[in-house]
C-alpha positions as CSV (number, residue, x, y, z in Angstrom):
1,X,14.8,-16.1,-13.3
2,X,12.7,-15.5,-10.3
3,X,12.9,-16.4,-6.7
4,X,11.3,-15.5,-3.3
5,X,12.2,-16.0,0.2
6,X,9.4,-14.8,2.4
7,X,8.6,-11.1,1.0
8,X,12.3,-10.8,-0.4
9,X,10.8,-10.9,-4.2
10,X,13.7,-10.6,-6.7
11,X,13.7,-11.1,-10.2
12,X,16.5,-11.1,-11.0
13,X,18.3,-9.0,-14.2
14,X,14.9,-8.1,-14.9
15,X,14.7,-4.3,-13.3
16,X,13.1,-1.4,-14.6
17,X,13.5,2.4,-14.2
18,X,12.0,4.3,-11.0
19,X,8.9,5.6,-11.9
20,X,9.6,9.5,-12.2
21,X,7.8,12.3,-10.6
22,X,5.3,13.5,-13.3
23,X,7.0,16.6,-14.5
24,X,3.5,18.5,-14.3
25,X,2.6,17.4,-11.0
26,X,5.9,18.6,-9.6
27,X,6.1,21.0,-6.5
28,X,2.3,20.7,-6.0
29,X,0.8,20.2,-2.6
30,X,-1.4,17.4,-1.9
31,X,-2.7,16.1,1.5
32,X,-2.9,12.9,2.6
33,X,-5.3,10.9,4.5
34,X,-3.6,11.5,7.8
35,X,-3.2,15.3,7.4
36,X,0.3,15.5,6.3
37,X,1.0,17.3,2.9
38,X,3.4,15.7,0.5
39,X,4.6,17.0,-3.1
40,X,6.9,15.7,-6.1
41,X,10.3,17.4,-6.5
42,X,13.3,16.8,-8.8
43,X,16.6,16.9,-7.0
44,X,18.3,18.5,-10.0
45,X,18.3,19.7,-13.4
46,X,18.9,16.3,-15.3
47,X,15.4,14.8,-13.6
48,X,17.0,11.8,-13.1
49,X,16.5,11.5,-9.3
50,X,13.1,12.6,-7.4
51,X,11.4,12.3,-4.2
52,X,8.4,13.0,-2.4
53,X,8.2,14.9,0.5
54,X,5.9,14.8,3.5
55,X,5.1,17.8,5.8
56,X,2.8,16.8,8.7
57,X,0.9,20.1,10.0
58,X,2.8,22.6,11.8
59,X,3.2,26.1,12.7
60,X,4.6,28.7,10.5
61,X,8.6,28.4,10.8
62,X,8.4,25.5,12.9
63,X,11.6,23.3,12.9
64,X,10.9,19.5,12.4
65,X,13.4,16.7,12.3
66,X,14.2,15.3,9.3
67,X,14.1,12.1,7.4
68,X,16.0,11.1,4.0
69,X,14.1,7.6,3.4
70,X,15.3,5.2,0.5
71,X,12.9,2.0,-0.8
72,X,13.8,-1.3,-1.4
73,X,13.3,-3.7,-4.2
74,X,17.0,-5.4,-4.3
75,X,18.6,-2.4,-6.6
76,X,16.3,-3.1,-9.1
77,X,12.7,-2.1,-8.4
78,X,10.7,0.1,-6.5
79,X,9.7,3.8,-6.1
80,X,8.6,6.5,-3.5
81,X,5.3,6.5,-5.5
82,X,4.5,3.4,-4.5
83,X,1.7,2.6,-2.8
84,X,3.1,0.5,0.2
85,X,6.2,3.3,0.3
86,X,3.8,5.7,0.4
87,X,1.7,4.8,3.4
88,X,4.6,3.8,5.1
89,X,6.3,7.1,5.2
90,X,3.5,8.8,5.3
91,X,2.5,7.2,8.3
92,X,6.2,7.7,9.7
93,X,5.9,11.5,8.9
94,X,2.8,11.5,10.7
95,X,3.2,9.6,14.1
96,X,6.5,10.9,14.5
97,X,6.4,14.4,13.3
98,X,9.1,14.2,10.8
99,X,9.8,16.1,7.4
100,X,10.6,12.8,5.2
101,X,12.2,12.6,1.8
102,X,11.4,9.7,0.0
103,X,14.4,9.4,-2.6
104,X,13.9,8.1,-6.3
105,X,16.9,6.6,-6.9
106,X,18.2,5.4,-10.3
107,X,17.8,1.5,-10.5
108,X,19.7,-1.7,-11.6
109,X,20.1,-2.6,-14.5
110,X,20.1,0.5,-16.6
111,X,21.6,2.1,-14.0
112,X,23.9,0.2,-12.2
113,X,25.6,0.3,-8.9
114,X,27.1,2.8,-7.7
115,X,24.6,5.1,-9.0
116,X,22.0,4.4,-6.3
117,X,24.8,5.4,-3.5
118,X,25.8,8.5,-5.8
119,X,21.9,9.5,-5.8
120,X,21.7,8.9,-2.2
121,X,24.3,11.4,-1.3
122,X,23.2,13.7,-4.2
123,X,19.5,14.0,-2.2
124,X,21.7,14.7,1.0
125,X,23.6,17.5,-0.4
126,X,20.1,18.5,-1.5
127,X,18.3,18.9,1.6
128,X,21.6,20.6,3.2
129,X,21.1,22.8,0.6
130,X,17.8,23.9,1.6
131,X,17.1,24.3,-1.6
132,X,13.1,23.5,-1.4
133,X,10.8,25.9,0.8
134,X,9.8,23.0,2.9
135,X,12.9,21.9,3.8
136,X,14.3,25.5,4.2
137,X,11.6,26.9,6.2
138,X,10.8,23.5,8.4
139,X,13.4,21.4,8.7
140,X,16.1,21.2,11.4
141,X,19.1,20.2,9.7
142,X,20.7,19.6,13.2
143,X,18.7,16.2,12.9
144,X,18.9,14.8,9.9
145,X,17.8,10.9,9.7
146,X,18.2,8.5,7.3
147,X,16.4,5.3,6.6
148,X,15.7,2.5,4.8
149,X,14.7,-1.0,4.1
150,X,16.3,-4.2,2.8
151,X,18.2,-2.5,-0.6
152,X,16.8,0.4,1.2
153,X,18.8,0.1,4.5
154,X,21.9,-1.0,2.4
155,X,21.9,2.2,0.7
156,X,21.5,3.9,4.2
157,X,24.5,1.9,5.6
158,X,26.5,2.7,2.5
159,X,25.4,6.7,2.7
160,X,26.5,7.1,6.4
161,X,30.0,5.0,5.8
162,X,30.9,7.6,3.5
163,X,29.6,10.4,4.6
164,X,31.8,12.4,7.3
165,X,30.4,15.6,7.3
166,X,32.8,17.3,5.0
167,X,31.4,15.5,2.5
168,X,28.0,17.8,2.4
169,X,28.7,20.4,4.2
170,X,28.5,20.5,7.9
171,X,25.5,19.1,8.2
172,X,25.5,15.8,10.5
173,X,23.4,12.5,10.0
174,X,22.4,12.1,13.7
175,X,21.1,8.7,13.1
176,X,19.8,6.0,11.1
177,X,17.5,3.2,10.9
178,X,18.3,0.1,9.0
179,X,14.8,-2.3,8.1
180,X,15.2,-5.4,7.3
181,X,18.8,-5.0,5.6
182,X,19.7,-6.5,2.6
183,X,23.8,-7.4,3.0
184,X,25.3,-10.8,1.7
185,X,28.6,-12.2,1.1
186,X,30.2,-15.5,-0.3
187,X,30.5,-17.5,2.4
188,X,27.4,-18.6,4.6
189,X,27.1,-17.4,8.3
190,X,25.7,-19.6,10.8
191,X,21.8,-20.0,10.4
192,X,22.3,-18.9,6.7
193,X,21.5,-21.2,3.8
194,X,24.2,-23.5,2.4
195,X,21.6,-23.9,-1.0
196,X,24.1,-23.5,-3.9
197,X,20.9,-23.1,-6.3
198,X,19.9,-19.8,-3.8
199,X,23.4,-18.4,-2.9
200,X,24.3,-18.4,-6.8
201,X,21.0,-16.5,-7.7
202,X,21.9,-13.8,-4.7
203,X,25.5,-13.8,-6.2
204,X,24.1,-13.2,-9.5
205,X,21.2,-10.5,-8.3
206,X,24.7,-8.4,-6.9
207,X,26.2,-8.8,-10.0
208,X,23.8,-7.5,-12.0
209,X,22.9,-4.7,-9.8
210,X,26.9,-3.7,-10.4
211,X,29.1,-4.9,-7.6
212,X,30.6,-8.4,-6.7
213,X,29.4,-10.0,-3.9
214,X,32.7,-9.7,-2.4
215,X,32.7,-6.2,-2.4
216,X,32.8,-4.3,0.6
217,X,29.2,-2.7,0.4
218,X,27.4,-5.4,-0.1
219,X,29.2,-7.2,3.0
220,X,30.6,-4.3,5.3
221,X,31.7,-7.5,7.4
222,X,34.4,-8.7,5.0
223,X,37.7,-8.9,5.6
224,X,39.1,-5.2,3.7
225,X,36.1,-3.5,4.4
226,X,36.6,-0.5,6.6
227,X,35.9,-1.0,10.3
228,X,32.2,-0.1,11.7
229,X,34.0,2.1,13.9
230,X,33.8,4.9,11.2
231,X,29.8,4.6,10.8
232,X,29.3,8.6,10.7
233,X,26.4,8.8,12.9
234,X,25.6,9.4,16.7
235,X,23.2,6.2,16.5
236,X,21.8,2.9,15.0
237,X,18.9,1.5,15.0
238,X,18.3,-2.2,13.1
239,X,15.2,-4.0,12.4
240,X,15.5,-7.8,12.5
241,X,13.0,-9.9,11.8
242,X,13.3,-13.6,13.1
243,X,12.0,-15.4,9.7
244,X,13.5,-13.1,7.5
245,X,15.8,-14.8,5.1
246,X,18.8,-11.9,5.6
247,X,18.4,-12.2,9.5
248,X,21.9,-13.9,10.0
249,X,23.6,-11.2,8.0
250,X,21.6,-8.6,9.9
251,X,22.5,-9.9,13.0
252,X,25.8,-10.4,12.3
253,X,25.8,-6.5,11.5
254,X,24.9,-5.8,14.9
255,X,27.5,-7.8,16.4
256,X,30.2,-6.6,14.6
257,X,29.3,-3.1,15.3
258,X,29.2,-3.8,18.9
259,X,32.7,-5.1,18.5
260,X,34.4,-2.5,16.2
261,X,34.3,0.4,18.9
262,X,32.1,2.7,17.4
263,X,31.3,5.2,20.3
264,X,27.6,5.4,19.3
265,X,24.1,4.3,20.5
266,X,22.9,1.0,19.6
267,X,19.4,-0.2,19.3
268,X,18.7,-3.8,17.5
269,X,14.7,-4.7,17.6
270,X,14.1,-8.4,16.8
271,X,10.6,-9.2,16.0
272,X,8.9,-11.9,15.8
273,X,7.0,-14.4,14.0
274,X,7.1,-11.8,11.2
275,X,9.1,-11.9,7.6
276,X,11.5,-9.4,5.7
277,X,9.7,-6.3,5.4
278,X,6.6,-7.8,6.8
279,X,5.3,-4.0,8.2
280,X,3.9,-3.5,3.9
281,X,1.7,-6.1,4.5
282,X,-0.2,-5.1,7.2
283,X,0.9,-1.9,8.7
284,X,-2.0,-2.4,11.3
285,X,-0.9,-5.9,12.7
286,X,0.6,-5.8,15.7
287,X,4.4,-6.4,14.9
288,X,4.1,-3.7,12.7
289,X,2.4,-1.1,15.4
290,X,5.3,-2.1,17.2
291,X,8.1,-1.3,14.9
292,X,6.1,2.1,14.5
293,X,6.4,2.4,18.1
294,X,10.1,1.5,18.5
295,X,10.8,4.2,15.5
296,X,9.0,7.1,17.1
297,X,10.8,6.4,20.2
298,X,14.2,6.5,18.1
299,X,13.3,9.8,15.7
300,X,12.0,11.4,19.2
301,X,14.9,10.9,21.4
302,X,17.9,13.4,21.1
C-alpha cells in the first residue's frame, strides 16, 4: 500500500535495511564539492549502525561544534548515503562550520521500533566517547547538536527526552533542531485530516514501524506522556512548513512546549508556500536558503 501527502512518501510495511557503510571504504577521507572532508565509520563492532562524518577545513586542534544528524523516511527508509542527505548535511557542515554525524540507523521493518531510538543514543555515547580521531581532535563536546527531519526529527525529540546527561556521560545536548517532524496520534487536531482511509494508513505505517499510535513517542502530546518540561536541552528549534501534511501536529508541538514550563529557548520558523521536507528538492530555492540561514544563526549562537 502506498500513499503520498506532498513529499511525505510512505510505503507502507514495505521498508528495507539502511544501506551500510562499505566495509572497505570505511575510515577513508574523501572531500566533497564544498571543501569539507567526510568518511564512513561503524559505530561498533556488530556493524549494524554507521554514519558519515563531515569535517569542513580547519586548523590543527581546532574545536568545532558538533552535530548528530538522523534522516527521514517514516522508520522505514532512508540512509546517510543518500544523495539528497548527503548534500544537505554537507552543505550544513559547510555554511555553518559544524562537525556532523550523519547516523545509519537500523530501519522498520526488520528492525523495528525502538531500535532506531536505541541506535540514536548508541551514536551519542559514541561521539562522547571520542572514540574517532575527528571527533576527538575537533569536536567540542560542550556543543553537541542534534537534528533531524520528519522520522528524523522524531528520533531527535525521542533522543533528547531521554537523555539527561547521566545517561552518556556528562556530555550535554545544547540544542536541537526538529525539520518537518513526523508526530501523530489518534485523534485529529484542528486543521488535521478527518480522512479515515489516511488516518488508518498512518495508524498502520506506526504499527509496523513498532509502536502504537497511542504511544507516547509518537505523540509526546498525549495524555501519559511525560511533560515537555523535561526536554534535556538548553534550546529548540522547529521547522514548519505551512502545506506540510504534519503541520498541525508540529505546531501543536510548539505550543505545548511553550505551555509545559520548560526553561529553554524557543525558535519555531514557519515557511511558506513550501511542503514537508521541501529544502531536498531544491536546496537553492529560496525557502530553502532561508532555512539554511535560520540554522546557521541557531548552530552559531551560544
Amino acid at each position: 500500500m502506498e500513499m503520498k501527502m506532498g513529499d511525505f512518501d510512505l510505503r507502507l510495511c514495505g521498508g528495507r535495511a539502511a544501506e551500510g557503510a562499505n566495509s572497505d571504504n570505511q575510515n577513508i577521507a574523501k572531500v566533497g564539492s564544498s571543501g569539507v572532508q567526510y568518511k564512513d565509520v561503524s559505530l561498533g563492532p556488530e556493524n549494524k549502525v554507521t554514519a558519515r562524518l563531515y569535517l569542513p577545513d580547519s586548523q590543527p586542534a581546532e574545536k568545532l561544534p558538533i552535530l548528530l544528524y538522523f534522516h527521514g523516511g517514516g522508520f522505514f527508509k532512508g540512509s546517510p548515503f543518500d544523495e539528497d542527505i548527503h548534500t544537505f548535511v554537507e552543505a550544513l557542515s559547510h555554511q555553518s562550520r559544524l562537525l556532523a554525524v550523519s547516523v545509519g540507523y537500523r530501519l522498520a521493518p526488520e528492525n523495528k521500533l525502538p531500535a532506531a531510538y536505541d541506535d540514536a543514543l548508541r551514536a551519542l555515547k559514541w561521539v562522547s566517547s571520542g572514540a574517532d580521531e575527528w571527533v576527538a581532535e575537533h569536536g567540542d563536546l560542550d556543543l553537541v547538536f542534534a537534528a533531524g527531519d520528519s522520522a528524523g526529527a522524531n528520533i531527535t525529540h525521542n533522543l533528547t527526552m531521554e537523555y539527561t546527561g547521566a545517561t552518556a556521560g556528562e556530555m550535554k545536548i545544547k540544542g536541537i533542531a526538529l525539520l518537518c517532524p513526523y508526530f501523530w496520534g489518534v485523534d485529529p487536531l484542528p486543521g488535521e485530516s478527518t480522512c479515515e482511509v489516511v488516518r488508518c494508513a498512518l495508524n498502520l505505517a506506526w504499527i509496523c514501524a513498532g509502536l502504537s499510535p497511542t504511544d507516547p513517542r509518537v505523540n509526546p502530546l498525549a495524555p501519559d506522556a511525560p511533560s515537555l518540561r523535561g526536554l534535556g536541552c538548553d534550546k529548540v528549534f522547529v521547522c514548519l512548513a505551512d502545506k506540510d501534511f504534519f503541520y498541525p501536529r508540529g505546531n501543536a508541538y510548539v505550543e505545548g512546549l511553550k505551555e509545559s514550563g520548560w526553561k529553554g529557548e524557543l525558535e519555531p520558523h514557519v515557511y511558506e508556500g513550501v511542503d514537508h521536507v521541501f529544502w531536498f528538492s531544491n536546496l537553492d530555492s529560496d525557502m530553502a536558503k532561508k532555512l539554511m540561514a535560520d540554522l546557521h544563526a541557531f548552530f552559531s549562537t551560544n
